[in-house]
N, C-alpha and C positions, 0 to 999 in steps of 0.2 A: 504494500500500500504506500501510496506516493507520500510524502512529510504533509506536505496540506491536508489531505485525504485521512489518513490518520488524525489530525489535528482533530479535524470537524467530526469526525469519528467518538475520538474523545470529548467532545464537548456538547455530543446531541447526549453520549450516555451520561454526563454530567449533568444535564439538564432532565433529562428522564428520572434518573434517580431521584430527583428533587422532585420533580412533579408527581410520580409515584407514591412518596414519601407525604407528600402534602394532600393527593386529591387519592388515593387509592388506585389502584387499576383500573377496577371501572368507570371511575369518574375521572380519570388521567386523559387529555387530550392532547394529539399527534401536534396539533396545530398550535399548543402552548409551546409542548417541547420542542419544535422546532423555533418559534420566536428566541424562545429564549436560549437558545444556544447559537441564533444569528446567522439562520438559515433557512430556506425555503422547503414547504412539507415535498417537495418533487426533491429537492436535495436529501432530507432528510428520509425518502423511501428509497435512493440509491443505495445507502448503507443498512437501512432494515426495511423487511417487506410491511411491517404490523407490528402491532403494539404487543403481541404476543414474542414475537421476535428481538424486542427492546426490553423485555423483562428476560426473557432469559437469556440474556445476553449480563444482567444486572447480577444475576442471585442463581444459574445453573453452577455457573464451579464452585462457588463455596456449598450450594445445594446435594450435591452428586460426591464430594468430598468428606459432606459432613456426615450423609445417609453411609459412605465406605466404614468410615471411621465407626460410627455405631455398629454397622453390622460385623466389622474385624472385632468390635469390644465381643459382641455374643459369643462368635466361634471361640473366641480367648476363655470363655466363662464357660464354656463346653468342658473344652481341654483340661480347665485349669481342674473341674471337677473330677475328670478320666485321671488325672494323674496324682492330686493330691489330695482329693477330698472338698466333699464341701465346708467346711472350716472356714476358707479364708473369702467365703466369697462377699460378704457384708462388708468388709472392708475395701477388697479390689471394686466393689459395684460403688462406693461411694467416690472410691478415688479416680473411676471412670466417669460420675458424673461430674467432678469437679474438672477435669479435664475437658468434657464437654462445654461447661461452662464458661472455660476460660478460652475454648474454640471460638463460641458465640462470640463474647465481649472483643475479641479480637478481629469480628467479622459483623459488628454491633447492626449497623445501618443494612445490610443485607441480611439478616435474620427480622430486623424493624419490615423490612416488606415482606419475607415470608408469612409471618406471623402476625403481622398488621393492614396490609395492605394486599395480600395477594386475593383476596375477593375478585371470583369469575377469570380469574387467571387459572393458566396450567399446573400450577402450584397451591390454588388453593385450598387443598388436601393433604398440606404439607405435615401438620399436625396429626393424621390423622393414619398417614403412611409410617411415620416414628411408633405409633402407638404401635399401631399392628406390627410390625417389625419386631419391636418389645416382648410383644404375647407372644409371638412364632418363636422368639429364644427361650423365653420362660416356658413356657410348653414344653418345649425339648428337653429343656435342663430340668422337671421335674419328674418328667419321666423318664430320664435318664440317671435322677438319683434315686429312684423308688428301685430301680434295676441292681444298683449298688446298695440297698439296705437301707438308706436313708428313711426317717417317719416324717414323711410330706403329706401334708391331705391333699385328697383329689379334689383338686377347684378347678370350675368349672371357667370355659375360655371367658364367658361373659362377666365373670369375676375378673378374672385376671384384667379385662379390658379397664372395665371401672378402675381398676387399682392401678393400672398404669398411664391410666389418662390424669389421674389426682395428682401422682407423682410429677408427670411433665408438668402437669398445671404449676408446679411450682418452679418449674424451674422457664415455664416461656412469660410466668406473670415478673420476671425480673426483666423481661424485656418490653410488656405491656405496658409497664411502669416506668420506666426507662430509670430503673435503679442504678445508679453507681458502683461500678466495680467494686471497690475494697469494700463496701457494704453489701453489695452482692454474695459474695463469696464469703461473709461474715455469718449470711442469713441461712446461706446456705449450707453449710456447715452443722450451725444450730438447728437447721430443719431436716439435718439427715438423720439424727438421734428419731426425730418422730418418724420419719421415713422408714428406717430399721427396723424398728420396733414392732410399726405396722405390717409390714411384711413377714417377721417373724413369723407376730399372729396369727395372720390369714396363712403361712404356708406350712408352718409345722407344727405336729400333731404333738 
């Protein structure tokens, strides 16, 4: 791509961002974003076809990176179970989500339109693709520690959904809030004790 060509590139997605940010997706117009990044909407459909094309152009790589990363956490909490037992998993599961956490905060303004703005976008089932994810690891890994011995009750998936949808709630309302990191990671910390706990309860007998 030519230096100008890139330029304008960069500066329609500068402006989409913002306008996303500010009006949502579906109420985000081609015809702002283009003004305001000082360029004509025939200019601005050289570089993307649609508005569908200008968000995921915004929020797919940290999206597709972030969903890798959770699902390598699962297979890890597989493994971790086949080789050592489930023992250590309350701790690695907390220490994966603070990792998650401190993924987000580093990727802040693109998780703010996941999670906030992606209404009527191709993403806006982003929360709800985590959950299920969540359930399909837990599922496995509780029947796979009933297979090892372990006293797990048999909870059913639409349990597990509810308790894993509560859980993220806590961790995407730090973004709904637009909480502050050092107090982010304060709260969340303190709300892993309840987290734990809760889990305990519901999953062993």
């Amino acid at each position: 791509m030519p230096p100008d060509a890139a330029k304008t590139h960069e500066e329609i997605l500068n402006s989409a961002k913002a306008e996303f940010l500010e009006y949502g997706f579906a109420d985000a117009s081609l015809r702002r974003i283009a003004a305001n990044a000082g360029v004509t909407t025939g200019a601005l459909y050289r570089h993307f076809r649609d508005k569908d094309a200008l968000f995921n152009a915004l929020v797919a790589p940290v999206y597709n990176q972030f969903l890798e990363q959770y699902r390598a956490s699962g297979e890890r909490n597989l493994i971790q179970l086949e080789e050592v037992g489930m023992e250590p998993m309350w701790e690695s599961s907390a220490s994966s989500m603070i990792g998650f956490i401190e993924y987000i905060y580093a990727h802040f303004d693109t998780f703010k339109l996941l999670i906030n703005c992606s209404e009527q976008s191709p993403y806006e089932h982003f929360t709800h693709t985590l959950v299920e994810m969540d359930v399909g690891f837990t599922s496995k890994y509780l029947k796979l520690a009933r297979v090892y011995g372990y006293p797990v009750r048999d909870v059913s998936e639409r349990e597990l959904h509810f308790a894993v949808n509560a859980q993220f709630s806590c961790v995407l309302e730090l973004v709904v809030h637009e909480v502050p990191y050092e107090e982010a990671m304060q709260i969340f910390k303190n709300i892993t004790r309840f987290i734990v706990a809760g889990w305990n309860a519901l999953l062993m007998e």
